[in-house]
PDB file of N, CA, C and O in Angstrom, chain B, residues numbered from 101:
ATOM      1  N   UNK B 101      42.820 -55.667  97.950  1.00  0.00           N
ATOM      2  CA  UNK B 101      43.915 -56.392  97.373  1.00  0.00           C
ATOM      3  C   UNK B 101      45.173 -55.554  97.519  1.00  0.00           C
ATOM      4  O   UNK B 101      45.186 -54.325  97.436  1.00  0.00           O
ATOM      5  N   UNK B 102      46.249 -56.340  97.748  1.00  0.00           N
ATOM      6  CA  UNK B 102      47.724 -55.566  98.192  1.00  0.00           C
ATOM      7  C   UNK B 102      48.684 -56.092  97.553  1.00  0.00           C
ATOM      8  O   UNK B 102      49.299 -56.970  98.159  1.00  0.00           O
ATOM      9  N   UNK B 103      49.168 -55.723  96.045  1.00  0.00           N
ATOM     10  CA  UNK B 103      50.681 -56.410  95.556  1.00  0.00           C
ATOM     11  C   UNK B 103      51.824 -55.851  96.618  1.00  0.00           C
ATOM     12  O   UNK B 103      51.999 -54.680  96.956  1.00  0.00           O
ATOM     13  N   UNK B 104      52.452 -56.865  96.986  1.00  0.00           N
ATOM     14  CA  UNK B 104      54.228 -56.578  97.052  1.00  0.00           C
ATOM     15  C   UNK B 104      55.078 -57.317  96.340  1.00  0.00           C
ATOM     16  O   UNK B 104      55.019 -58.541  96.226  1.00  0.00           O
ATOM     17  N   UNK B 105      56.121 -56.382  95.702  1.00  0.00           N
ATOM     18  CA  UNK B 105      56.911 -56.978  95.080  1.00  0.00           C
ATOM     19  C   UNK B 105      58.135 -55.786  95.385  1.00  0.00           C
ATOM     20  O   UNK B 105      57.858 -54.598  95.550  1.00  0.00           O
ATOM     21  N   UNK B 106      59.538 -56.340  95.427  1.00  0.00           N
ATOM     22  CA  UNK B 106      60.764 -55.880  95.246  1.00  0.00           C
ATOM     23  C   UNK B 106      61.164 -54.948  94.449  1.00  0.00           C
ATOM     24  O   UNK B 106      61.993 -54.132  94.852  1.00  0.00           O
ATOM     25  N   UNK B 107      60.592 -54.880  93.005  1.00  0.00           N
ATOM     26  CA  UNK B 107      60.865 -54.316  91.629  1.00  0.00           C
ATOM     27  C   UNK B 107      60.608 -52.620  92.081  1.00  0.00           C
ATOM     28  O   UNK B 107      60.402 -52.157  93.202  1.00  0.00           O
ATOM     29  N   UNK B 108      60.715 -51.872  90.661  1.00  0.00           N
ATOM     30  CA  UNK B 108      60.776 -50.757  90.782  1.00  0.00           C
ATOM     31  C   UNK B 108      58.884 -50.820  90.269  1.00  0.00           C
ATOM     32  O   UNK B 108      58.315 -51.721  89.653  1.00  0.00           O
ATOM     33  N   UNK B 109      58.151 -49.176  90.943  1.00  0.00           N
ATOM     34  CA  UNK B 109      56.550 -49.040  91.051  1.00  0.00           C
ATOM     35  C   UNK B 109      56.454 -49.195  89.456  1.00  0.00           C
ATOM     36  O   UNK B 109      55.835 -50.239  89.250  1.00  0.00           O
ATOM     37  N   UNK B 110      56.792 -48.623  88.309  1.00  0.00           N
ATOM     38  CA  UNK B 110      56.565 -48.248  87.492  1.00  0.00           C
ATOM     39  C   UNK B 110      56.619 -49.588  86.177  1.00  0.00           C
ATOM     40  O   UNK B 110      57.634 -50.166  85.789  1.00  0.00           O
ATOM     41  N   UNK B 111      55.407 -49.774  85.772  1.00  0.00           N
ATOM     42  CA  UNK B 111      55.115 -50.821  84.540  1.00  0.00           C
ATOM     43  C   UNK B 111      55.417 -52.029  85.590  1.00  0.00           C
ATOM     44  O   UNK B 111      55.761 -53.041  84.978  1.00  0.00           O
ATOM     45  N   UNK B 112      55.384 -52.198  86.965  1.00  0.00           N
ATOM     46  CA  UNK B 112      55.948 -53.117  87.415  1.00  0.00           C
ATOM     47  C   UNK B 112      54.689 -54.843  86.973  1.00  0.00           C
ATOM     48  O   UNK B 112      53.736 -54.699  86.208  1.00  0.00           O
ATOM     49  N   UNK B 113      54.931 -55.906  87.471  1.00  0.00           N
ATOM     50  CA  UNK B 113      53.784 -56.987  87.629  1.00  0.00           C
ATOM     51  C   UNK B 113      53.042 -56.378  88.588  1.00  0.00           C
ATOM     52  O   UNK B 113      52.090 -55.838  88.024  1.00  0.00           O
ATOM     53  N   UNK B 114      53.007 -56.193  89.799  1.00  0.00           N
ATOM     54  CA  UNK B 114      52.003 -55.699  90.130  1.00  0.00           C
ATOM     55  C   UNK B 114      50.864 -54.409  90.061  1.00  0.00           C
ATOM     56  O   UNK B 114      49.811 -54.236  90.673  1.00  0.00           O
ATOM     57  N   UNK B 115      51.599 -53.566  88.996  1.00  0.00           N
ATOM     58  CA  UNK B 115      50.356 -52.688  88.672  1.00  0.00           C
ATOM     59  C   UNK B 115      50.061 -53.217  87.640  1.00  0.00           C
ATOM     60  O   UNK B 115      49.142 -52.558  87.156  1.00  0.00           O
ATOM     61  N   UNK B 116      50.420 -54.396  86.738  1.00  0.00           N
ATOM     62  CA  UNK B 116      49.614 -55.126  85.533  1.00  0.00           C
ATOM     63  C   UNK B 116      48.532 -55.987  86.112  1.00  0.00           C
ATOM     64  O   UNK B 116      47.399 -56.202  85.680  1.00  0.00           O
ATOM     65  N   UNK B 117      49.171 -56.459  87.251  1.00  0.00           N
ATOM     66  CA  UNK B 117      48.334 -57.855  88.005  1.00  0.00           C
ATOM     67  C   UNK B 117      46.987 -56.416  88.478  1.00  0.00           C
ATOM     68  O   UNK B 117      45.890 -56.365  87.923  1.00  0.00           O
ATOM     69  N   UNK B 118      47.413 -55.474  89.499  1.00  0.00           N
ATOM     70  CA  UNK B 118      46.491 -54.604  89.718  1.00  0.00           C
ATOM     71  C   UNK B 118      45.471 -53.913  88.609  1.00  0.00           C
ATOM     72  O   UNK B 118      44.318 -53.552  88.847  1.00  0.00           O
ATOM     73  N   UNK B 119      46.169 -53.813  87.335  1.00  0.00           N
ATOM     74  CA  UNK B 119      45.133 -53.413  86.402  1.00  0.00           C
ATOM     75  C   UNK B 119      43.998 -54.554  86.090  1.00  0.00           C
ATOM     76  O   UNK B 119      42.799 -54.350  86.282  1.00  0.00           O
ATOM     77  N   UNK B 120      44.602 -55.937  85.518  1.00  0.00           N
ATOM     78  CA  UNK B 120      43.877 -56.754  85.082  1.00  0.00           C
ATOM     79  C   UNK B 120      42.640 -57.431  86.651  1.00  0.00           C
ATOM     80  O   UNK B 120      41.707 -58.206  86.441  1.00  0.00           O
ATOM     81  N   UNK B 121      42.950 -56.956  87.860  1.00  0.00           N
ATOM     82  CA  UNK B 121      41.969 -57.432  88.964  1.00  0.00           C
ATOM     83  C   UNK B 121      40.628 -56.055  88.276  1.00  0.00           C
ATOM     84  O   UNK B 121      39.666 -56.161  87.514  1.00  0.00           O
ATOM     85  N   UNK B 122      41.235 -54.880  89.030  1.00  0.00           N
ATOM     86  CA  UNK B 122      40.351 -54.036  88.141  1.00  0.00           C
ATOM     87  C   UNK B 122      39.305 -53.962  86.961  1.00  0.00           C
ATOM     88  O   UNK B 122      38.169 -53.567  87.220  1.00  0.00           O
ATOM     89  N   UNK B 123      39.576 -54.254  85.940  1.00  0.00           N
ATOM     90  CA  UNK B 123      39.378 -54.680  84.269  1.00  0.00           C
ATOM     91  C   UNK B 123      38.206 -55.949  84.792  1.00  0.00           C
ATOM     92  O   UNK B 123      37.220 -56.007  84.057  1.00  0.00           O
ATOM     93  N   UNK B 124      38.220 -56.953  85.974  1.00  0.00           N
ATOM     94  CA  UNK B 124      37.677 -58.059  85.424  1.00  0.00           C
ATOM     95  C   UNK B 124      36.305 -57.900  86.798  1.00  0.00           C
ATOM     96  O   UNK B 124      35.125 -58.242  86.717  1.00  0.00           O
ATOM     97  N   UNK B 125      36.947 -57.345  87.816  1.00  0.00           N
ATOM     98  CA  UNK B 125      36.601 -57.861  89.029  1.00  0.00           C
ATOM     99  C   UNK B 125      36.082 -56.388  89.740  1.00  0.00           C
ATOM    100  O   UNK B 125      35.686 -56.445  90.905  1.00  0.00           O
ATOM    101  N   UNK B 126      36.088 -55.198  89.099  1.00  0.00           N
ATOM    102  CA  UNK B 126      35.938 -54.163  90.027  1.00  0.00           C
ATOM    103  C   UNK B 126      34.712 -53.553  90.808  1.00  0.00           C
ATOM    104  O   UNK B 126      34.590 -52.494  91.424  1.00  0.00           O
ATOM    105  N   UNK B 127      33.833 -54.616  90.558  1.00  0.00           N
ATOM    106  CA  UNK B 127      32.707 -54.363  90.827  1.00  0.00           C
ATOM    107  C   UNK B 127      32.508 -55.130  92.967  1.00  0.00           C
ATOM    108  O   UNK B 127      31.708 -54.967  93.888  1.00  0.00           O
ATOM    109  N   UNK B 128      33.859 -55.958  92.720  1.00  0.00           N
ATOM    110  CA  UNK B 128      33.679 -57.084  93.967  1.00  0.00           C
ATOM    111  C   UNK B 128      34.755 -56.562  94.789  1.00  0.00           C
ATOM    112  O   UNK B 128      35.239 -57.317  95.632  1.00  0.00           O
ATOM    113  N   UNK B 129      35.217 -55.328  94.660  1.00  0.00           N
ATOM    114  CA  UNK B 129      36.442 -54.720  95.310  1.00  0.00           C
ATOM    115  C   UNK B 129      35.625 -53.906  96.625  1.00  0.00           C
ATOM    116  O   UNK B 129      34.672 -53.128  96.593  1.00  0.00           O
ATOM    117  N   UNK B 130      36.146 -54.251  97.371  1.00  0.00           N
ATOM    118  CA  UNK B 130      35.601 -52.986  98.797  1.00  0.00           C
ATOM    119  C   UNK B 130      37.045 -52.014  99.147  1.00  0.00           C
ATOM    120  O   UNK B 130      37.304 -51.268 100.091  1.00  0.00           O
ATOM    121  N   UNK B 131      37.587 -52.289  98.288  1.00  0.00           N
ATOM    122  CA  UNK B 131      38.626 -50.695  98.476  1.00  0.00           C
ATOM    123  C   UNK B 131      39.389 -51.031  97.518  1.00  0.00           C
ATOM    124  O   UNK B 131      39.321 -52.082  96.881  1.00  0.00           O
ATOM    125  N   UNK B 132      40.300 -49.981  97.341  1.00  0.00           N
ATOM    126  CA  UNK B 132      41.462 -49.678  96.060  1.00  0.00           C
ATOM    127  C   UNK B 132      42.198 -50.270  96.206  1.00  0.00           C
ATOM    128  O   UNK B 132      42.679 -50.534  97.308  1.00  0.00           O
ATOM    129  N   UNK B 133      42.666 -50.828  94.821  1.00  0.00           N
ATOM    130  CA  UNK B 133      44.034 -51.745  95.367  1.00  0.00           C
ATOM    131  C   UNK B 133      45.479 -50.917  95.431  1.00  0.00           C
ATOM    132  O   UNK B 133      45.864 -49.926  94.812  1.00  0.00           O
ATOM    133  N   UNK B 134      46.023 -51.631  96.301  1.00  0.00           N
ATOM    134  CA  UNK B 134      47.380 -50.766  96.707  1.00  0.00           C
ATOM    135  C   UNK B 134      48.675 -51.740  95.969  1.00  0.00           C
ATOM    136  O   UNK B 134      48.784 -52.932  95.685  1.00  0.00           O
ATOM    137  N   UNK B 135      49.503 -50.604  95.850  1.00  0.00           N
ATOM    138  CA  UNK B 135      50.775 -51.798  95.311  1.00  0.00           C
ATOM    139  C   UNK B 135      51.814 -51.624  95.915  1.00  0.00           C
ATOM    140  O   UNK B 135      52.233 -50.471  95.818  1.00  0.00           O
ATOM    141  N   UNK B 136      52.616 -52.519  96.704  1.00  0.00           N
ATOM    142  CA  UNK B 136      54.081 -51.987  97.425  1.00  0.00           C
ATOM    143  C   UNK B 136      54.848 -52.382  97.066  1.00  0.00           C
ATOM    144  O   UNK B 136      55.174 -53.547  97.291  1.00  0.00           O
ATOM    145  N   UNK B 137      55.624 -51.401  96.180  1.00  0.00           N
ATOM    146  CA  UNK B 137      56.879 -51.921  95.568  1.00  0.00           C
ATOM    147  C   UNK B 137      58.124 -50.883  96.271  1.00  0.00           C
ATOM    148  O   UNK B 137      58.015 -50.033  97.154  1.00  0.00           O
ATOM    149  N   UNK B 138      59.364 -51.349  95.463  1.00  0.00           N
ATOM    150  CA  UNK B 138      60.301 -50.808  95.843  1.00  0.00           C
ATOM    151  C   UNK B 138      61.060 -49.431  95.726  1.00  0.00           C
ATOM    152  O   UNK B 138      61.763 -49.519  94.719  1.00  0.00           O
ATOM    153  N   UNK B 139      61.182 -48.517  96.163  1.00  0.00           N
ATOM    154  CA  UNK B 139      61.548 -47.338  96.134  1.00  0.00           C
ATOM    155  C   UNK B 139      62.112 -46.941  94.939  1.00  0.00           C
ATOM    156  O   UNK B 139      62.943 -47.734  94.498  1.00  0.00           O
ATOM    157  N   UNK B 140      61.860 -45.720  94.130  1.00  0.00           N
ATOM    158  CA  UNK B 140      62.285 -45.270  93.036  1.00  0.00           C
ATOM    159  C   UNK B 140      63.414 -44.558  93.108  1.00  0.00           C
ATOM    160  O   UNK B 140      63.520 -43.331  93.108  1.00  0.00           O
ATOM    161  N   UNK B 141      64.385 -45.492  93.177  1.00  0.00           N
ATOM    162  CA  UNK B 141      65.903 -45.232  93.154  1.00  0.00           C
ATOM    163  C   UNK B 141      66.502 -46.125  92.859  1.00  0.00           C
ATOM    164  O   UNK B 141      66.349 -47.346  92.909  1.00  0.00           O
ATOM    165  N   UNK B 142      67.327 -45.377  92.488  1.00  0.00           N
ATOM    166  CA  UNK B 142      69.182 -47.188  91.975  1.00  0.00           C
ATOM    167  C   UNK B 142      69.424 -47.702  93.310  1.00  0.00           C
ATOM    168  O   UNK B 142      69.564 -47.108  94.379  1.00  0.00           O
ATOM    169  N   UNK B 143      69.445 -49.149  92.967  1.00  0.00           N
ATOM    170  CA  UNK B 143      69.947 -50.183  94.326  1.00  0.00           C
ATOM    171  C   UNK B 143      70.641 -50.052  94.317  1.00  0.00           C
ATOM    172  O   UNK B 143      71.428 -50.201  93.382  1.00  0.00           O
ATOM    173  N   UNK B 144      70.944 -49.441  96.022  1.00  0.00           N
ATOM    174  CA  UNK B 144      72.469 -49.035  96.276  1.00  0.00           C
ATOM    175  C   UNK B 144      73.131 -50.833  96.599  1.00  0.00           C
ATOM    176  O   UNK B 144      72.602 -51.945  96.573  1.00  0.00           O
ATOM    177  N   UNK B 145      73.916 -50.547  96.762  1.00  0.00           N
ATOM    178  CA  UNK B 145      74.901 -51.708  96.797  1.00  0.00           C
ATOM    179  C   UNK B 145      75.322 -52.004  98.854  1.00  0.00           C
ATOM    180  O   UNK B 145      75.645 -53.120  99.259  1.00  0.00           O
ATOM    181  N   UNK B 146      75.233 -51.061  99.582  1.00  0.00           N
ATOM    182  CA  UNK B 146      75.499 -50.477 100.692  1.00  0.00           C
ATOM    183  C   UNK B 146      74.152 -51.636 101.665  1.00  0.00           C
ATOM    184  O   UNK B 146      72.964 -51.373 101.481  1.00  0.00           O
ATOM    185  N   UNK B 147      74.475 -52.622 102.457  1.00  0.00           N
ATOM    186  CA  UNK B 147      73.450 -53.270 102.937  1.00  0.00           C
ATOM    187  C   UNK B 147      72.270 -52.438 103.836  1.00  0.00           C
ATOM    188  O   UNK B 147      71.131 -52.890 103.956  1.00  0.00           O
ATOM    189  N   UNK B 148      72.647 -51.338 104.363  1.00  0.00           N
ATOM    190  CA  UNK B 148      71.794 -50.804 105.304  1.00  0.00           C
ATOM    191  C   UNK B 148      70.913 -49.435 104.311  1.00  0.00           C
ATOM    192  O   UNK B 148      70.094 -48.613 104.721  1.00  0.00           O
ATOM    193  N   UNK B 149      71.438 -49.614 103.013  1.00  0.00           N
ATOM    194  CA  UNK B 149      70.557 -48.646 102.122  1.00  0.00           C
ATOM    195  C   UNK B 149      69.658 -49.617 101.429  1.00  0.00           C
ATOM    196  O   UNK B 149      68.437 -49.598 101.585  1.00  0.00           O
ATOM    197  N   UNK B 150      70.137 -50.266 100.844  1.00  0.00           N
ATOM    198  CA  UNK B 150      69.185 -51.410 100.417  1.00  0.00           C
ATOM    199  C   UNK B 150      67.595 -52.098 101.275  1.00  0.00           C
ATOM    200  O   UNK B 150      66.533 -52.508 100.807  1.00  0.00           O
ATOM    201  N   UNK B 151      68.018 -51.983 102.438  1.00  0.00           N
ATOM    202  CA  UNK B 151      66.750 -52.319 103.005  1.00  0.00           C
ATOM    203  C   UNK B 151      66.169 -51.092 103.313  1.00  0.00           C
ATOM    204  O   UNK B 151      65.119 -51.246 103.937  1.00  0.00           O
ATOM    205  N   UNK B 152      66.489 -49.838 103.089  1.00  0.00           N
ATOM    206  CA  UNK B 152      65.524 -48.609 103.169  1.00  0.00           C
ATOM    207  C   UNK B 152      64.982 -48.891 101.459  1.00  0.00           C
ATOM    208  O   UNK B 152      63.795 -48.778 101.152  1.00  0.00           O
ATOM    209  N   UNK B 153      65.667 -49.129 100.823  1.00  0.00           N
ATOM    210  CA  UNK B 153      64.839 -49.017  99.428  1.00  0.00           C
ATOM    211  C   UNK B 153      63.724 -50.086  98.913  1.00  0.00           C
ATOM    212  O   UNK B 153      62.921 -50.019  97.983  1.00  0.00           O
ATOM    213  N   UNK B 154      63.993 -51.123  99.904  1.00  0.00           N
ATOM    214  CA  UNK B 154      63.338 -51.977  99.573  1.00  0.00           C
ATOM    215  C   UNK B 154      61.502 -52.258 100.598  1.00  0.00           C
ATOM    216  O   UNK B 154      61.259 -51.812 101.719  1.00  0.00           O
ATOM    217  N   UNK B 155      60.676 -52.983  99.838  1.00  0.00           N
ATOM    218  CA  UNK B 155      59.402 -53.080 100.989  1.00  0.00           C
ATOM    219  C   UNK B 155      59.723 -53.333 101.993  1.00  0.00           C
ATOM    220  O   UNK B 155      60.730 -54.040 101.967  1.00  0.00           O
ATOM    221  N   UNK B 156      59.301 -53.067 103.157  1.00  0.00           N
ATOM    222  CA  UNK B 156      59.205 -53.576 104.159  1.00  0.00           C
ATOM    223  C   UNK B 156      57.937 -53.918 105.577  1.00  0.00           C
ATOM    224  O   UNK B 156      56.861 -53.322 105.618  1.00  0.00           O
ATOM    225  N   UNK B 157      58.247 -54.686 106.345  1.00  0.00           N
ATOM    226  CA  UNK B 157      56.596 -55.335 106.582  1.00  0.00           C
ATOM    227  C   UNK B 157      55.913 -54.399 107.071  1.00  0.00           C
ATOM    228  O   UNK B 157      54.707 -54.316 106.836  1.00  0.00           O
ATOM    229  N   UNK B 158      56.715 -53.323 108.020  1.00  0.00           N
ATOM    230  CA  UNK B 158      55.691 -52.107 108.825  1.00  0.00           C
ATOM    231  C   UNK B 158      54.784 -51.805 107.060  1.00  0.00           C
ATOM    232  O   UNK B 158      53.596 -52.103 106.938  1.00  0.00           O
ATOM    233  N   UNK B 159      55.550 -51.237 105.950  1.00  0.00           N
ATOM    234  CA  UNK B 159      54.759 -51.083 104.977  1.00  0.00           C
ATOM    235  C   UNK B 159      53.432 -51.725 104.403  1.00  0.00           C
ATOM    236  O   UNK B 159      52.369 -51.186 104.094  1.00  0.00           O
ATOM    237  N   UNK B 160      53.806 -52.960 104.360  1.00  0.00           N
ATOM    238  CA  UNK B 160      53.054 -54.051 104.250  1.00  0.00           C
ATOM    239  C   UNK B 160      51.700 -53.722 104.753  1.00  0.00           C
ATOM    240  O   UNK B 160      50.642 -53.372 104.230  1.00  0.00           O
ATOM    241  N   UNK B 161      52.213 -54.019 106.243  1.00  0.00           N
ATOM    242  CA  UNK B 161      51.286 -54.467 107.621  1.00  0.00           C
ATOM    243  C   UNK B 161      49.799 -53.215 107.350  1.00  0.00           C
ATOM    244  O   UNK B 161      48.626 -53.561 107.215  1.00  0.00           O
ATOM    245  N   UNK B 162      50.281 -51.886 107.334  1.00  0.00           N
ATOM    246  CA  UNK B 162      50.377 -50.587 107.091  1.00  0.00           C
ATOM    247  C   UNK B 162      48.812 -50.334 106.048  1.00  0.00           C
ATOM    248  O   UNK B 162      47.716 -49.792 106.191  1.00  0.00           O
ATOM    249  N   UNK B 163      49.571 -51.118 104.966  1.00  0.00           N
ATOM    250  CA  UNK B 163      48.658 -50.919 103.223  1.00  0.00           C
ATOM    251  C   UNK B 163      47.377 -52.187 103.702  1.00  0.00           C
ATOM    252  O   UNK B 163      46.183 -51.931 103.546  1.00  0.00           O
ATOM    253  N   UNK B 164      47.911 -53.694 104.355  1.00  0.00           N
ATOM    254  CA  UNK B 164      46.596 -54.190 104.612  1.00  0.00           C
ATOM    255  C   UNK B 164      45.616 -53.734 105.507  1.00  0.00           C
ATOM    256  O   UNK B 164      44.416 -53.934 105.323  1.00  0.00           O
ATOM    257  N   UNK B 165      46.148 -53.040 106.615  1.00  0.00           N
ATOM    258  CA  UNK B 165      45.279 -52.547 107.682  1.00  0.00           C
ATOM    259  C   UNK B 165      44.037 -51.090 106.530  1.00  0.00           C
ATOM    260  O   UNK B 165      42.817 -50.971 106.645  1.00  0.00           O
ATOM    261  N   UNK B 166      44.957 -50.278 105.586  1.00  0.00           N
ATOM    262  CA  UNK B 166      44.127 -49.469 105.176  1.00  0.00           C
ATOM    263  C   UNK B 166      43.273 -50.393 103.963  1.00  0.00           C
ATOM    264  O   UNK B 166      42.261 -49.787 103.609  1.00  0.00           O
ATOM    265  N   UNK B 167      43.420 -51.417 103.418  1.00  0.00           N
ATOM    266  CA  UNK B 167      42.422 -51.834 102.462  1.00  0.00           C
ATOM    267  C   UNK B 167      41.638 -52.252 103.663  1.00  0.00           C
ATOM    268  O   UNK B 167      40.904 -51.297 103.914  1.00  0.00           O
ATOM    269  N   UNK B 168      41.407 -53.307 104.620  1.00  0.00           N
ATOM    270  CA  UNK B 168      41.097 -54.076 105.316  1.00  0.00           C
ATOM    271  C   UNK B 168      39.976 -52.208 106.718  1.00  0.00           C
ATOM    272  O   UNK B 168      39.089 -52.279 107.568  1.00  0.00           O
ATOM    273  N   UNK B 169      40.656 -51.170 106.230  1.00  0.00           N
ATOM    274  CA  UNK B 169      39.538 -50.569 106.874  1.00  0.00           C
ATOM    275  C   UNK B 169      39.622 -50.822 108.671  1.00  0.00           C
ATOM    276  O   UNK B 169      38.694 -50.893 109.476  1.00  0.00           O
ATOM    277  N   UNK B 170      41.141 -50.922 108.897  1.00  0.00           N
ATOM    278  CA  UNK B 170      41.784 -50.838 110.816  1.00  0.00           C
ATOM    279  C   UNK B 170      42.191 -49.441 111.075  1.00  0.00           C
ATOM    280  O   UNK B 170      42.625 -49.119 112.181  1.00  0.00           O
TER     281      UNK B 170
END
């Protein structure tokens, strides 16, 4: 399982959504779940910083290939 979301890593929905898969389901997991969120920094305002801070798909692509075991 792979959250992405925009937000900042910390208390985000997807490490709640990631806890509660855990808590119910961890027995049916074949790898760890990963979460890709957005870089732990202030959104710069600057368009070409913003998309360094933010997910992006190489990341993505990246986190499914390692749950998925490519």
């Amino acid at each position: 399982m792979v959250t992405v979301e925009e937000g900042f890593p910390q208390s985000s929905v997807g490490d709640f959504i990631a806890n509660q898969v855990m808590r119910a389901a961890f027995d049916y997991l074949d790898a760890p779940i990963l979460t890709i969120a957005g870089k732990d920094v202030p959104m710069p305002y600057a368009a070409n910083l913003e998309k360094l801070a933010l997910p992006n798909v190489d990341e993505v692509v990246q986190a499914v290939k390692t749950v998925c075991y490519k």
